[in-house]
N, C-alpha and C positions, 0 to 999 in steps of 0.2 A: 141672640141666635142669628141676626142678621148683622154680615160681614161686609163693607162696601170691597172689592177689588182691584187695588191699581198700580199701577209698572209703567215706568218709561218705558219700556222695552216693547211697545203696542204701541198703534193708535187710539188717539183717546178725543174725549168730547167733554165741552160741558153738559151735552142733552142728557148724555147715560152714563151710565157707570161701565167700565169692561168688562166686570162680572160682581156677582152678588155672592155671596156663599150664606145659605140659609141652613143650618144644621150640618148636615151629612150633606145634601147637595149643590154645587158650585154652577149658578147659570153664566154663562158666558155669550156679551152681546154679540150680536153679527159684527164678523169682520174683514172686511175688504186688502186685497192685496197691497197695501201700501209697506214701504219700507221705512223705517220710523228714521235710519240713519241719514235718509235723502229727501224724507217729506215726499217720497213722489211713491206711483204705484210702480212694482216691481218689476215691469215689464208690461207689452202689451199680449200677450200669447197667453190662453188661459189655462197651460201649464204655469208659467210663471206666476200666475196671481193666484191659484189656486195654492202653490206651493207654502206662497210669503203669507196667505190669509189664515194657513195650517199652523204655517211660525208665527204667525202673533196670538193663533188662537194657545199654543204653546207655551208661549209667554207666560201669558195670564194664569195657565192652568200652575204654571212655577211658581210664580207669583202667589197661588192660593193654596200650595201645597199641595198640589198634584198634580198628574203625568196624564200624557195622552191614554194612556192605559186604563187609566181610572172612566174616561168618557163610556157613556152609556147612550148618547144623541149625539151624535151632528146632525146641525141642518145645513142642507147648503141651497144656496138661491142661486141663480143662473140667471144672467140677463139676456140670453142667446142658449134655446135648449138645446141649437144643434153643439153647443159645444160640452154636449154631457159625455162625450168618449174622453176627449182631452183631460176633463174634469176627471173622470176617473181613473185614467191611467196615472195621472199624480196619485190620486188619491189614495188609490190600493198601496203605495208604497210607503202609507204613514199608517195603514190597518193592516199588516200583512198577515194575522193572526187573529183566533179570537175579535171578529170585527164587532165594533156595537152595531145597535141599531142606526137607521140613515133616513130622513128623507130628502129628497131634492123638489125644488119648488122651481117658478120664475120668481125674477126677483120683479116687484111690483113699481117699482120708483125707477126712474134713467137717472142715473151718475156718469157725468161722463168720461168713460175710454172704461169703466168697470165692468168688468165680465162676472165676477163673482163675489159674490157674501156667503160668511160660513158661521155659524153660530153651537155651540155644544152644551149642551149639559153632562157634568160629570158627578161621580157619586164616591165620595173618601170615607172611610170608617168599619 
């Protein structure tokens, strides 16, 4: 029942996996705006990183047989809460519909030049 998840098409790690798929539901680890074709993060504005962190979370969800659509959580972390407007005007334009549910957090760890982590759980079947 338990599915490890992986795609060149994300960044990836040895620590974790980029998602798990347990049954019916796909966890998908935090992901940071990095562009996998550059190794680097997608820009420094946290429209842009917010965008590219949507597209790898996107990836993976391909990658495990499902669509943004399918998501039921994001989370997203901020390391800077004043930039939760920025953060969201991206963001409304990958939920413009039927949005899941959302929390936003601070992200707890400094990475540096990273504005945001975004993590989903989705639910296929």
């Amino acid at each position: 029942m338990r599915k490890v998840i992986s795609t060149p098409n994300a960044p990836s790690s040895p620590l974790y996996s980029q998602a798990v798929k347990a049954g019916q539901p796909i966890y998908v680890s935090g992901l940071v705006g990095i562009d996998v074709s550059t190794g680097n993060l997608a820009g420094s504005t946290i429209h842009e990183q917010t965008r590219q962190a949507l597209l790898n979370c996107e990836a993976i969800l391909r990658a495990a047989g499902a669509t943004l659509e399918d998501v039921v959580e994001p989370g997203v972390l901020l390391t800077n809460p004043t930039d939760f407007a920025g953060m969201n005007d991206e963001y409304a334009t990958w939920f413009p519909a039927e949005q899941p549910t959302r929390y936003v957090a601070k992200l707890g760890v400094e990475i540096p030049d990273v504005r945001v982590s975004i993590r989903m759980t989705a639910f296929v079947g």
